[in-house]
SEFIZA-3560 file (N, C-alpha, C; in Angstrom, 3 decimals):
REM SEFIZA-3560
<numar><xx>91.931</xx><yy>72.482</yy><zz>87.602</zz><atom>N</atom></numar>
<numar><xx>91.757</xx><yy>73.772</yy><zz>88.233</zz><atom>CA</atom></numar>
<numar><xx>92.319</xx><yy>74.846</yy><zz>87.302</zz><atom>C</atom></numar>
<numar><xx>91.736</xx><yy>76.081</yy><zz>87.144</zz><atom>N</atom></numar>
<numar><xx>92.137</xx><yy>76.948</yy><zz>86.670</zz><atom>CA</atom></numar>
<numar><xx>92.882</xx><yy>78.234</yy><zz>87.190</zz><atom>C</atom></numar>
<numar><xx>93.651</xx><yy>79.056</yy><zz>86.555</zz><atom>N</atom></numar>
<numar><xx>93.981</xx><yy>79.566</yy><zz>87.264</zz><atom>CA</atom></numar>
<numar><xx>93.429</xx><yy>81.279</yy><zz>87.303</zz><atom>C</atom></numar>
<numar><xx>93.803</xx><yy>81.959</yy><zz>88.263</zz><atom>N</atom></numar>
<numar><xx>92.459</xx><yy>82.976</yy><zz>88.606</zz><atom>CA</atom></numar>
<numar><xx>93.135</xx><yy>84.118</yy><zz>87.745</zz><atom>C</atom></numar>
<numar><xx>94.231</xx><yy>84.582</yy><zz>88.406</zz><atom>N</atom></numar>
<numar><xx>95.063</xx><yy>85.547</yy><zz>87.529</zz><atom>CA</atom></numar>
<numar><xx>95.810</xx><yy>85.477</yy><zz>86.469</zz><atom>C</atom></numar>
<numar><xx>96.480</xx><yy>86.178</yy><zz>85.370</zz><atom>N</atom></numar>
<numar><xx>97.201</xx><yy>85.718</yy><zz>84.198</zz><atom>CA</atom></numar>
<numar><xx>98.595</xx><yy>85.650</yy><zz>84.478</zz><atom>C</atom></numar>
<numar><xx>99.121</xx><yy>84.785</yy><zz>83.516</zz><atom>N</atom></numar>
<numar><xx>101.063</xx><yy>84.400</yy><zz>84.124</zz><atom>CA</atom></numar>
<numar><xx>101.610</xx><yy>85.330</yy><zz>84.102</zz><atom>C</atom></numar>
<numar><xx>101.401</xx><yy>86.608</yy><zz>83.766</zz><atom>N</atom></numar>
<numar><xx>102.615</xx><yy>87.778</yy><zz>83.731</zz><atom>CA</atom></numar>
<numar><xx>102.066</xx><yy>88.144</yy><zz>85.250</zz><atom>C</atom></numar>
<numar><xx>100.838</xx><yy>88.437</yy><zz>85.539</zz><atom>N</atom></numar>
<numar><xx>100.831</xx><yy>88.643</yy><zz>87.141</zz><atom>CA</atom></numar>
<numar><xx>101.226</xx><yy>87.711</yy><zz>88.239</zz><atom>C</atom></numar>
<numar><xx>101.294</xx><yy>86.833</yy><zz>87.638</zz><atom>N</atom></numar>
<numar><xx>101.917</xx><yy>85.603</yy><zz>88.604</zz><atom>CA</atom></numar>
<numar><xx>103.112</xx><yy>85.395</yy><zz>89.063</zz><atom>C</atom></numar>
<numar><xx>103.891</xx><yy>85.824</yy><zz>87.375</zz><atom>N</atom></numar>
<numar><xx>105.190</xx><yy>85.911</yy><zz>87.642</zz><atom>CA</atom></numar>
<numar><xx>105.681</xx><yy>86.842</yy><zz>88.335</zz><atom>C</atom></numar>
<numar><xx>104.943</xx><yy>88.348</yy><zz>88.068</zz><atom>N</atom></numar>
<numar><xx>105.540</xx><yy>89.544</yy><zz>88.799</zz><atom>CA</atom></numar>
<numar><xx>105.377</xx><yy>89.485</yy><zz>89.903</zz><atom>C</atom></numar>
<numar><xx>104.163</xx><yy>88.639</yy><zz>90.641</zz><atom>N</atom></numar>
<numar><xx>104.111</xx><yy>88.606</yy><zz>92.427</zz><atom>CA</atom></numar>
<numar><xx>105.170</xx><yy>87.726</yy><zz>92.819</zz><atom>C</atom></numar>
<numar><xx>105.618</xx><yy>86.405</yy><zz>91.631</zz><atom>N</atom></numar>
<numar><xx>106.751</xx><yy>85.844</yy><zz>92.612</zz><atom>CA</atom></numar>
<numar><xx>108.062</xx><yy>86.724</yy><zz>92.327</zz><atom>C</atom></numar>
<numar><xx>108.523</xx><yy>87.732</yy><zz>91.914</zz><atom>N</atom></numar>
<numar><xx>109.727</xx><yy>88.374</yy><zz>91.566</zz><atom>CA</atom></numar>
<numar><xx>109.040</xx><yy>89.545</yy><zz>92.596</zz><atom>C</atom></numar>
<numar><xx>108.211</xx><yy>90.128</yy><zz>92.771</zz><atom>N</atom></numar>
<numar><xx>108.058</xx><yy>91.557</yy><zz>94.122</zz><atom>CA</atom></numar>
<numar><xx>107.996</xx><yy>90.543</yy><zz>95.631</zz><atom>C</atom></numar>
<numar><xx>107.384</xx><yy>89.530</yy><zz>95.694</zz><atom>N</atom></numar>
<numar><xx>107.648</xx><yy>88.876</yy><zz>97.006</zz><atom>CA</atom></numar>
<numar><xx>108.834</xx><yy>88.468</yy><zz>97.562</zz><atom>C</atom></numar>
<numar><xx>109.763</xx><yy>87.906</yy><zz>96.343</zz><atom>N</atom></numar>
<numar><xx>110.925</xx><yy>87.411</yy><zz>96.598</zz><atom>CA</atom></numar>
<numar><xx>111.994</xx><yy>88.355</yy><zz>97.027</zz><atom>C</atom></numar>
<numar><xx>111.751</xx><yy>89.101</yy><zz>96.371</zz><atom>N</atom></numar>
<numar><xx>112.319</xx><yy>90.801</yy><zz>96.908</zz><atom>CA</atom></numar>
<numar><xx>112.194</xx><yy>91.277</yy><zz>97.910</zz><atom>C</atom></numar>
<numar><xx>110.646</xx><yy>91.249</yy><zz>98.209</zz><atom>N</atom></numar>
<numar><xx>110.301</xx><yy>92.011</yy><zz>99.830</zz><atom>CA</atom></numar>
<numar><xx>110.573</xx><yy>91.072</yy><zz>100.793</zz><atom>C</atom></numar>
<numar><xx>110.748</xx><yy>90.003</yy><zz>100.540</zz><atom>N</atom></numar>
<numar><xx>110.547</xx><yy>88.810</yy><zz>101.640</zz><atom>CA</atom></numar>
<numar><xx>112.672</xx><yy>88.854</yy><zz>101.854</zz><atom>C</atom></numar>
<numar><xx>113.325</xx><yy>89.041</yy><zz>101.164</zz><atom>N</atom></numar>
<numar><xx>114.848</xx><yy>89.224</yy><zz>101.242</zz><atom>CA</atom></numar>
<numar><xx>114.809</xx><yy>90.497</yy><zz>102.041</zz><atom>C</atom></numar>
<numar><xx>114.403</xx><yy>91.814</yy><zz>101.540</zz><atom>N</atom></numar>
<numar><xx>114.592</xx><yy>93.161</yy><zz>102.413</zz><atom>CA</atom></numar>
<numar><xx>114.287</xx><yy>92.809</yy><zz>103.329</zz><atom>C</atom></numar>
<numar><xx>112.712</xx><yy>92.800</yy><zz>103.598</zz><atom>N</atom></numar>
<numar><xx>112.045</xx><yy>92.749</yy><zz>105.063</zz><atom>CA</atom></numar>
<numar><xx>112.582</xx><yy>91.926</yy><zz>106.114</zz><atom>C</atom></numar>
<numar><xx>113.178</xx><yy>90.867</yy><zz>105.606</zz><atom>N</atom></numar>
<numar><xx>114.107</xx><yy>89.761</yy><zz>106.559</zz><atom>CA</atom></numar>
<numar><xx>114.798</xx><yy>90.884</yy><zz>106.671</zz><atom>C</atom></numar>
<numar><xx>116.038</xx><yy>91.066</yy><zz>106.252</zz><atom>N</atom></numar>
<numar><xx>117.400</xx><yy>92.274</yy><zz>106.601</zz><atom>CA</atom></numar>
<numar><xx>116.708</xx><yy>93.048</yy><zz>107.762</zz><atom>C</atom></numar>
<numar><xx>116.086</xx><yy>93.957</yy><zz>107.308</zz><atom>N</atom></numar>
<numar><xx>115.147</xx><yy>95.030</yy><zz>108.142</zz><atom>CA</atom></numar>
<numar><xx>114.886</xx><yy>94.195</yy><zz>109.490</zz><atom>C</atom></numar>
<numar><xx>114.431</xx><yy>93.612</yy><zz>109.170</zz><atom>N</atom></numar>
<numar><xx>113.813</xx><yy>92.885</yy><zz>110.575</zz><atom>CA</atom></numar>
<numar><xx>114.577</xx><yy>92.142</yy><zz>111.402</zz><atom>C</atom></numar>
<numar><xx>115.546</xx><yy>91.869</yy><zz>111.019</zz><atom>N</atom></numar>
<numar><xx>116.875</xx><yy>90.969</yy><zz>111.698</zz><atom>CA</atom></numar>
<numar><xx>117.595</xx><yy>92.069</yy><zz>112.454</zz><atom>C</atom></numar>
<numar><xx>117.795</xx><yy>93.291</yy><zz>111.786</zz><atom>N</atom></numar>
<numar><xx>118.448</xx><yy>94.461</yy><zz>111.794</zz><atom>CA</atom></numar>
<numar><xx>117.885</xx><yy>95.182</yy><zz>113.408</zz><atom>C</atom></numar>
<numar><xx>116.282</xx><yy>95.293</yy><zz>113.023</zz><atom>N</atom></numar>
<numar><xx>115.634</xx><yy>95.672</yy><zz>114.376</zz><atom>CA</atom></numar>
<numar><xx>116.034</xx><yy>94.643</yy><zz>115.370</zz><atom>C</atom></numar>
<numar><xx>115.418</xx><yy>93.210</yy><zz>115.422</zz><atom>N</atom></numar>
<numar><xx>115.524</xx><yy>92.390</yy><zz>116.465</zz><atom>CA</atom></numar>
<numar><xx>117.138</xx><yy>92.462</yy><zz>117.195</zz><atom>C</atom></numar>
<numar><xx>117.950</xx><yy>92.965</yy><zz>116.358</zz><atom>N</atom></numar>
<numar><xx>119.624</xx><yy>92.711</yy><zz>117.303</zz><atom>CA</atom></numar>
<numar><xx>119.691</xx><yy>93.997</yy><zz>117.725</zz><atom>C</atom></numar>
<numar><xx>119.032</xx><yy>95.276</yy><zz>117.376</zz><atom>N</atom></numar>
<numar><xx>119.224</xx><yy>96.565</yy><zz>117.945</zz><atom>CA</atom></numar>
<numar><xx>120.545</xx><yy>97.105</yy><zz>117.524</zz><atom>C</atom></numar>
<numar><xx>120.433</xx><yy>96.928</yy><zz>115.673</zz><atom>N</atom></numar>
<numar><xx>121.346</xx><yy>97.273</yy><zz>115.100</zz><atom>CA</atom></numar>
<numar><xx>121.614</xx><yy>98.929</yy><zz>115.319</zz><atom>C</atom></numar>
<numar><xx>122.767</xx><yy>99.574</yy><zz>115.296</zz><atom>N</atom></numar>
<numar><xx>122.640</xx><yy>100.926</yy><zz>115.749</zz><atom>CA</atom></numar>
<numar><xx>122.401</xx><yy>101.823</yy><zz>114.711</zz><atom>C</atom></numar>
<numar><xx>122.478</xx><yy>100.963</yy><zz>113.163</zz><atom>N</atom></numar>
<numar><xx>121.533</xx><yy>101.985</yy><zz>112.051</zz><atom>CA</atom></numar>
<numar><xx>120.402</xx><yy>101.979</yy><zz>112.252</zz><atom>C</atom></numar>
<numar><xx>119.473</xx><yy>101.344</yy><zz>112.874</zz><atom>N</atom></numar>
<numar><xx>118.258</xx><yy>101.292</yy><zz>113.267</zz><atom>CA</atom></numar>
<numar><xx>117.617</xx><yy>101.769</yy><zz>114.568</zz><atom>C</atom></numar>
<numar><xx>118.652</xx><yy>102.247</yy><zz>115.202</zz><atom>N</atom></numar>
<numar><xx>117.872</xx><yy>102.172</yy><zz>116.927</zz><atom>CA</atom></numar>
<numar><xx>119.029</xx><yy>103.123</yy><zz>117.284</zz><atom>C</atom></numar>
<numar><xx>119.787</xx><yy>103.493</yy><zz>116.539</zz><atom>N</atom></numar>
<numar><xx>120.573</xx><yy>105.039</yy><zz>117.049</zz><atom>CA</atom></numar>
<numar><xx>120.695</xx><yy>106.164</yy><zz>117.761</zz><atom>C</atom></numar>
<numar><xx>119.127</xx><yy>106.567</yy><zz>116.655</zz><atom>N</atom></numar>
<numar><xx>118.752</xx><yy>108.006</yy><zz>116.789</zz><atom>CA</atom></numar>
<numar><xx>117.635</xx><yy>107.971</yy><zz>117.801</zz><atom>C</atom></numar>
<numar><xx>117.646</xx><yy>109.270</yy><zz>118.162</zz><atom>N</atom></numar>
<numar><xx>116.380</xx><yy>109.687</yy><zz>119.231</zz><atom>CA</atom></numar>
<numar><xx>115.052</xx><yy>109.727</yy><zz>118.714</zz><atom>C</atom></numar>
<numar><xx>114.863</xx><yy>109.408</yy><zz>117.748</zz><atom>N</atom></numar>
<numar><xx>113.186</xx><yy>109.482</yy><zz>116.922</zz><atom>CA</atom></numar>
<numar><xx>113.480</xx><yy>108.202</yy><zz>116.760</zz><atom>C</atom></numar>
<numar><xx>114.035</xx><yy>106.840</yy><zz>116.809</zz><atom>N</atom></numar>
<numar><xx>113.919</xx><yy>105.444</yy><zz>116.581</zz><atom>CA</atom></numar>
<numar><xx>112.842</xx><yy>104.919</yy><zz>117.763</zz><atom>C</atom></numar>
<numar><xx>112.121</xx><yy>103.949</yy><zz>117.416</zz><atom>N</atom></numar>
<numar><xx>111.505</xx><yy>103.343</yy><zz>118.379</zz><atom>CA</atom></numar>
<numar><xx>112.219</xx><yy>102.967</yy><zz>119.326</zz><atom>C</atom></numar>
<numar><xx>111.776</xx><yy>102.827</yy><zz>120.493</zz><atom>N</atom></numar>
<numar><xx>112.438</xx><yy>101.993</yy><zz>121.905</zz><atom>CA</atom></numar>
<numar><xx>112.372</xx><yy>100.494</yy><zz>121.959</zz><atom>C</atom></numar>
<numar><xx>111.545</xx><yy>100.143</yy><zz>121.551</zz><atom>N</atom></numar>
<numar><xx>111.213</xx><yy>98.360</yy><zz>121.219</zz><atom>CA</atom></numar>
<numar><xx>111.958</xx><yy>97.900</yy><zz>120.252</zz><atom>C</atom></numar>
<numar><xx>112.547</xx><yy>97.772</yy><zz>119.816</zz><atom>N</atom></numar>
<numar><xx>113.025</xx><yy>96.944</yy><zz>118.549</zz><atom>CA</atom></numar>
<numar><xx>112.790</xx><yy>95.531</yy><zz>117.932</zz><atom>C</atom></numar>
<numar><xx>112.523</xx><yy>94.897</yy><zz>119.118</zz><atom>N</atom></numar>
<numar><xx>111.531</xx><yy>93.564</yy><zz>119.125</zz><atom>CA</atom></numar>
<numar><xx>110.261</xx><yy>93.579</yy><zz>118.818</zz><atom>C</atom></numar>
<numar><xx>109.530</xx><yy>94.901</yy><zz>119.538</zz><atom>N</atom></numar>
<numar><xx>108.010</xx><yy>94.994</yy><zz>118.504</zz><atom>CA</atom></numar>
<numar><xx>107.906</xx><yy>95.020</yy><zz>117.145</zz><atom>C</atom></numar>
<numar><xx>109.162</xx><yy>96.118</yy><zz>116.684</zz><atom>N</atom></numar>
<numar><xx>109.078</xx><yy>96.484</yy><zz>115.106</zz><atom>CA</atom></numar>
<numar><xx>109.367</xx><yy>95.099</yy><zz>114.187</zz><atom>C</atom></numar>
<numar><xx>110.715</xx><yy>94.416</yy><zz>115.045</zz><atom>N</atom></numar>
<numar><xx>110.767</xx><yy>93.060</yy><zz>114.204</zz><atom>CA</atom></numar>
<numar><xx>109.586</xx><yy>92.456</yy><zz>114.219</zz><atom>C</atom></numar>
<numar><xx>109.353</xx><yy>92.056</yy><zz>115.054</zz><atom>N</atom></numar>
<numar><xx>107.825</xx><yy>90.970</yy><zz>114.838</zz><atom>CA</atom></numar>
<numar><xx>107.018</xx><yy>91.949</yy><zz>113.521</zz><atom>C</atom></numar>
<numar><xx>106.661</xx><yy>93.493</yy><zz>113.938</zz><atom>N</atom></numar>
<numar><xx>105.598</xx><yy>93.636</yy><zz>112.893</zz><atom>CA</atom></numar>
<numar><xx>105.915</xx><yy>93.454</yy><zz>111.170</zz><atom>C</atom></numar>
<numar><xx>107.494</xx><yy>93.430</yy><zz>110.930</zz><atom>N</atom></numar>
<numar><xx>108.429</xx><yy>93.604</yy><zz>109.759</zz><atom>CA</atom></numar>
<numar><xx>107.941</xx><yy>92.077</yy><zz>109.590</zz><atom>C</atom></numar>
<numar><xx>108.162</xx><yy>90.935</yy><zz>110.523</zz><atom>N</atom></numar>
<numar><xx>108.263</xx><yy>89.580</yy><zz>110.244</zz><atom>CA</atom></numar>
<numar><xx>106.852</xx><yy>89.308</yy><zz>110.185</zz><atom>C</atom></numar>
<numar><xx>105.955</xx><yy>90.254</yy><zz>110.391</zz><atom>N</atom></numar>
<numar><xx>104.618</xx><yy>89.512</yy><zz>110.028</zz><atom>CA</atom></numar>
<numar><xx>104.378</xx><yy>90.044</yy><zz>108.422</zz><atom>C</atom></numar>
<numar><xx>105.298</xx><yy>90.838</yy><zz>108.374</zz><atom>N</atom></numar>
<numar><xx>105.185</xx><yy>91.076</yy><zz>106.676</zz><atom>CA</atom></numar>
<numar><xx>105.684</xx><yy>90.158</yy><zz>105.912</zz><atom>C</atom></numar>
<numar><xx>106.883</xx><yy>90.195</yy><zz>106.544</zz><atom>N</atom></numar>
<numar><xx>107.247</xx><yy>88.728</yy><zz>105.366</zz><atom>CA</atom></numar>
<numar><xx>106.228</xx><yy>87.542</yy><zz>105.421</zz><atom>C</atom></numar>
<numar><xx>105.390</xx><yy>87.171</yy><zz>106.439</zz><atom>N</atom></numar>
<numar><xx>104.978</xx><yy>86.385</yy><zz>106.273</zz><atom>CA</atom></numar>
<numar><xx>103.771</xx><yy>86.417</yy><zz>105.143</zz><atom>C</atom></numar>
<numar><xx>103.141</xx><yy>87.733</yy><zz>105.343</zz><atom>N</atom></numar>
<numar><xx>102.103</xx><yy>87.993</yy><zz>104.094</zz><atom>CA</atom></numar>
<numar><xx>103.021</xx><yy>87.977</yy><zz>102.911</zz><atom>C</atom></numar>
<numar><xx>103.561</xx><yy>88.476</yy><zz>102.897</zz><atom>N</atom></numar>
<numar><xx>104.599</xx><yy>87.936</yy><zz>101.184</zz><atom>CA</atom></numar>
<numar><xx>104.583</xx><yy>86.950</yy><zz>101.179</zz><atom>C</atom></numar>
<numar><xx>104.896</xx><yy>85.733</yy><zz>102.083</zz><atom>N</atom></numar>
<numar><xx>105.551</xx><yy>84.609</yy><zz>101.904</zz><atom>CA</atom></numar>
<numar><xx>104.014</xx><yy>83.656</yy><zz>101.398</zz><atom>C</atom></numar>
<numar><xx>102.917</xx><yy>84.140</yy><zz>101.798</zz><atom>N</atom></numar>
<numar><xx>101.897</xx><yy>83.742</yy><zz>101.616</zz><atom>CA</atom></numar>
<numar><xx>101.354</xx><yy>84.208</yy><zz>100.076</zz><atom>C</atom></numar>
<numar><xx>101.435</xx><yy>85.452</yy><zz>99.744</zz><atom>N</atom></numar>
<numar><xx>101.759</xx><yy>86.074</yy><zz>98.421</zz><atom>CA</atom></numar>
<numar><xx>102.622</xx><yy>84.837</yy><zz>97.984</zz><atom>C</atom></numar>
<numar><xx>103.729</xx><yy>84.842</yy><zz>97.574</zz><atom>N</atom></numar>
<numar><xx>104.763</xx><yy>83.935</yy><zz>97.252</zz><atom>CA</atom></numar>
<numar><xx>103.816</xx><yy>82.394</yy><zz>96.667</zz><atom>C</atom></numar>
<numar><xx>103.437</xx><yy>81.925</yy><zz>97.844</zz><atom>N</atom></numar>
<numar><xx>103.043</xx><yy>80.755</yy><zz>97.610</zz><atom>CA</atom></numar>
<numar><xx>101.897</xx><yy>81.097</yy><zz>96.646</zz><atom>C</atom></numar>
<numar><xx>101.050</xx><yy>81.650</yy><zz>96.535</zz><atom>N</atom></numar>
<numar><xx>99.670</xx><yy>81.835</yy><zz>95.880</zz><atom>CA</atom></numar>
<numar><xx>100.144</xx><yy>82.119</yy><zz>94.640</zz><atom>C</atom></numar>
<numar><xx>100.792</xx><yy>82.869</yy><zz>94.049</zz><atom>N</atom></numar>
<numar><xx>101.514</xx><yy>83.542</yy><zz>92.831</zz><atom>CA</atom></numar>
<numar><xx>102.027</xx><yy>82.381</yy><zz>92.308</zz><atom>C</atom></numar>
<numar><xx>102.824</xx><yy>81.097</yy><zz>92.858</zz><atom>N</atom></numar>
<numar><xx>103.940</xx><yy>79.980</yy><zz>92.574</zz><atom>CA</atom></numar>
<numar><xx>102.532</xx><yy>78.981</yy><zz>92.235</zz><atom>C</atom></numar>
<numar><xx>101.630</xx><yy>78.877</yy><zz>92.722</zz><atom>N</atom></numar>
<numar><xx>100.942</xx><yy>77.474</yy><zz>92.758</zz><atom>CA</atom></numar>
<numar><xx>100.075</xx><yy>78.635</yy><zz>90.935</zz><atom>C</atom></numar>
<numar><xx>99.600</xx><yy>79.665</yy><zz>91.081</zz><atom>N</atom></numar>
<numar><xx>99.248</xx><yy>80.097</yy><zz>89.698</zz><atom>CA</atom></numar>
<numar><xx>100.014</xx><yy>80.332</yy><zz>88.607</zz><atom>C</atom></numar>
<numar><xx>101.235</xx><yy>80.549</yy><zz>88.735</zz><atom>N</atom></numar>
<numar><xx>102.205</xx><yy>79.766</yy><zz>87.938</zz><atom>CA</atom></numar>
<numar><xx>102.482</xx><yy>78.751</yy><zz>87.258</zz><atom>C</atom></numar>
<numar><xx>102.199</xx><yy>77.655</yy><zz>88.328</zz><atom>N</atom></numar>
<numar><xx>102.524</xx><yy>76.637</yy><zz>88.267</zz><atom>CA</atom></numar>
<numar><xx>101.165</xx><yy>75.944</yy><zz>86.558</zz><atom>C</atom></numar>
<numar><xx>99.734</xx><yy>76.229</yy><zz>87.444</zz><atom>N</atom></numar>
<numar><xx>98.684</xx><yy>76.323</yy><zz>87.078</zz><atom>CA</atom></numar>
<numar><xx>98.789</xx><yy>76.799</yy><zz>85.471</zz><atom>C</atom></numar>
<numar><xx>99.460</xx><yy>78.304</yy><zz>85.207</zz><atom>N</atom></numar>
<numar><xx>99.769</xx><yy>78.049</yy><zz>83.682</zz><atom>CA</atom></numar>
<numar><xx>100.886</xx><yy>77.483</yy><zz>83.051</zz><atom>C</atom></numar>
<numar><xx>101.585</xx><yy>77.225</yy><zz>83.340</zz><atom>N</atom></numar>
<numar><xx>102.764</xx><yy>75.724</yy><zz>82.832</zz><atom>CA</atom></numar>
<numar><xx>101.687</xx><yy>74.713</yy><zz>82.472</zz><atom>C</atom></numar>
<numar><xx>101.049</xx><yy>74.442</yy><zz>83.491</zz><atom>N</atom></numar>
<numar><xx>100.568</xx><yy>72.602</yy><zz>83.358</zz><atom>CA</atom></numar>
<numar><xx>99.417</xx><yy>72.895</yy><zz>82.254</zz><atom>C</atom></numar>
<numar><xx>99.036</xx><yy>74.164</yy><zz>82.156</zz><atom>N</atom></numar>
<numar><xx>98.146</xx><yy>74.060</yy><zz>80.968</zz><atom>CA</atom></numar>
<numar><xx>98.473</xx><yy>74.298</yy><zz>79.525</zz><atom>C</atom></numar>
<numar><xx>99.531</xx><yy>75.183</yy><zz>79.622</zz><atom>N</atom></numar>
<numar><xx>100.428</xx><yy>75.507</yy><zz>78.390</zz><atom>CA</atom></numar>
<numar><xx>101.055</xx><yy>74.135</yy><zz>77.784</zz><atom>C</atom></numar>
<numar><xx>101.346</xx><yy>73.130</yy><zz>78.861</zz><atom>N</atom></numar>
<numar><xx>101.656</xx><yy>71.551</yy><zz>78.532</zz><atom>CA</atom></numar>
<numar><xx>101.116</xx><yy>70.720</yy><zz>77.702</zz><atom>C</atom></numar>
<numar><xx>99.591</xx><yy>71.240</yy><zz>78.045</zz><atom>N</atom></numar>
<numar><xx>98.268</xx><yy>70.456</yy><zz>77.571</zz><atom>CA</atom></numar>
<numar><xx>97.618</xx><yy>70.682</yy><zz>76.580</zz><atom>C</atom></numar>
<numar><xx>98.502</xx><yy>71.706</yy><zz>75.912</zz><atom>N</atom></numar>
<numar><xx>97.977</xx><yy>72.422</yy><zz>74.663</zz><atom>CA</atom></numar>
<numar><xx>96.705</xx><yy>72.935</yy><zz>74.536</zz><atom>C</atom></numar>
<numar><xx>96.318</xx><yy>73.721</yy><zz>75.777</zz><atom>N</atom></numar>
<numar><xx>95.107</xx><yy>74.320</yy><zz>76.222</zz><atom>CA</atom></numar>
<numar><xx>95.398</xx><yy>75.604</yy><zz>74.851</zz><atom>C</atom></numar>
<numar><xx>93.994</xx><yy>75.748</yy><zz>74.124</zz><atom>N</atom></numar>
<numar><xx>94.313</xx><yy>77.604</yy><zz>73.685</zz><atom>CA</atom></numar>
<numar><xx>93.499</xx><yy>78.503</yy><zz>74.322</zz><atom>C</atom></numar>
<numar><xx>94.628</xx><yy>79.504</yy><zz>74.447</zz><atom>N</atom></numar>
<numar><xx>94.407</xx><yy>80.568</yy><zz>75.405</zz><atom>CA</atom></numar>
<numar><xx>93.704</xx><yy>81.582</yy><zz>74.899</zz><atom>C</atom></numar>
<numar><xx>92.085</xx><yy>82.037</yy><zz>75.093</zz><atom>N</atom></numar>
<numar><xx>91.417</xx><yy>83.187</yy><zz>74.446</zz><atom>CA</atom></numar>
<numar><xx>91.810</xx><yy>84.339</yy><zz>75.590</zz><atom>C</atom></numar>
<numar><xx>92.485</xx><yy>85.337</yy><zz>74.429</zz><atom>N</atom></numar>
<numar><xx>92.489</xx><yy>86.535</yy><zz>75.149</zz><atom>CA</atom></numar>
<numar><xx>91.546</xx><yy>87.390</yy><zz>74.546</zz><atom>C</atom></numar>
//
């Protein structure tokens, strides 16, 4: 199998996912307990459980990012192994 995108984009989606997927947890942990930096003020949402879920459905698209980026990664290692040459 080949892989679709090139390793510097591969690498940079697993280093921006790994990132957003650490914040967005915080953030979203932060909402779900009705932390009072988050749910303080009078312009904060009233739900705080809605916002977590929608924060945690982000991480999950990262986390899905994550995986896709790691397996094309992976994809140029095993060919760089094989002494594939690479036409750019």
């Amino acid at each position: 199998m080949k892989p679709v995108v090139s390793a510097f984009n591969a690498w940079t989606c697993i280093v921006i996912s790994v990132f957003a997927i650490i914040i967005l947890s915080a953030i979203g942990s932060m909402f779900a307990n009705n932390h009072h930096s988050m749910m303080g003020s009078d312009e904060d949402p009233e739900s705080g459980s809605a916002v977590a879920a929608a924060v945690f459905g982000a991480v999950g698209v990262y986390g899905v990012f994550l995986l896709f980026c790691a397996s094309q990664a992976f994809l140029h290692q095993r060919q760089s192994r094989q002494g594939e040459i690479a036409l750019r």
